[in-house]
N, C-alpha and C positions, 0 to 999 in steps of 0.2 A: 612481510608476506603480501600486506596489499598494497603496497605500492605498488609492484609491478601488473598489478591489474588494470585492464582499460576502465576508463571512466564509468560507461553505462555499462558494466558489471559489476563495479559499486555502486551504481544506483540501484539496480535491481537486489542487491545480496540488502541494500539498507531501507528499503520498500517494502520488500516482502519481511524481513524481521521487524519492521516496525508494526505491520497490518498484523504480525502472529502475536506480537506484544501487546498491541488495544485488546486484542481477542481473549489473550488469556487474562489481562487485567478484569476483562469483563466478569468473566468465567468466577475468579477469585472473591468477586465484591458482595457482598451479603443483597438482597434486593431491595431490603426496606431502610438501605441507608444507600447514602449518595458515592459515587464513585469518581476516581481522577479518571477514570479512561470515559466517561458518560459524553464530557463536549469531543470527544476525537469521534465518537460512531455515528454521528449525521455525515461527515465530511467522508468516513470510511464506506458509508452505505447507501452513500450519492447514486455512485452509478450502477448500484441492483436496481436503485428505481426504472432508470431510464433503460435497462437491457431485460428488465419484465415488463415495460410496455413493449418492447420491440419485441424480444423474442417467446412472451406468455413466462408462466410457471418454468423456474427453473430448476426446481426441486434440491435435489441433495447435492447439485452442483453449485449452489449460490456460496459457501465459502473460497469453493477454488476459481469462481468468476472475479471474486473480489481479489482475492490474491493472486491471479495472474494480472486482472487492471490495474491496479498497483504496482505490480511489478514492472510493465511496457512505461508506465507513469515516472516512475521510478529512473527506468533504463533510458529515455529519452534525455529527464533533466540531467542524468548526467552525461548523455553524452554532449548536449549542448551546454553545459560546466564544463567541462574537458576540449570543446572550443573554444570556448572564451577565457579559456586561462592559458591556452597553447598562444592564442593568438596576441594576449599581452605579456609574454614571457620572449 
């Protein structure tokens, strides 16, 4: 079934399930013990930094900021994955 999808809509379907995946690993992990998803949420929560100094307070939208940047993130590298393998193929 996904084979017949274009590239950068595997990227995006495997971006945004990975960001929903740290998210609830987090969710799951007790607080006073260490968690696997702990080193994935600096790199996940990079770019809230940089779009609350540009755009202030983004309130109750900062999970769907991060999951839509991830997902264009996402849909990009594959579609330039999906040039680079058309083109050596």
């Amino acid at each position: 079934m996904l084979d017949k999808l274009p590239f950068f809509t595997k990227g995006i379907i495997f971006a945004a399930s990975l960001s929903v995946l740290v998210f609830f690993l987090k969710v799951l992990c007790p607080l006073n013990l260490g968690c696997f998803a702990d080193p994935f949420l600096i790199p996940l929560f990079s770019p809230l930094f940089v779009a609350e100094n540009l755009f202030g307070n983004l309130g109750i939208f900062e999970p769907f900021f991060i999951l839509i940047f991830w997902s264009v993130v996402g849909g990009l590298a594959g579609h330039f994955y999906g040039k680079l393998r058309t083109v050596r193929d």
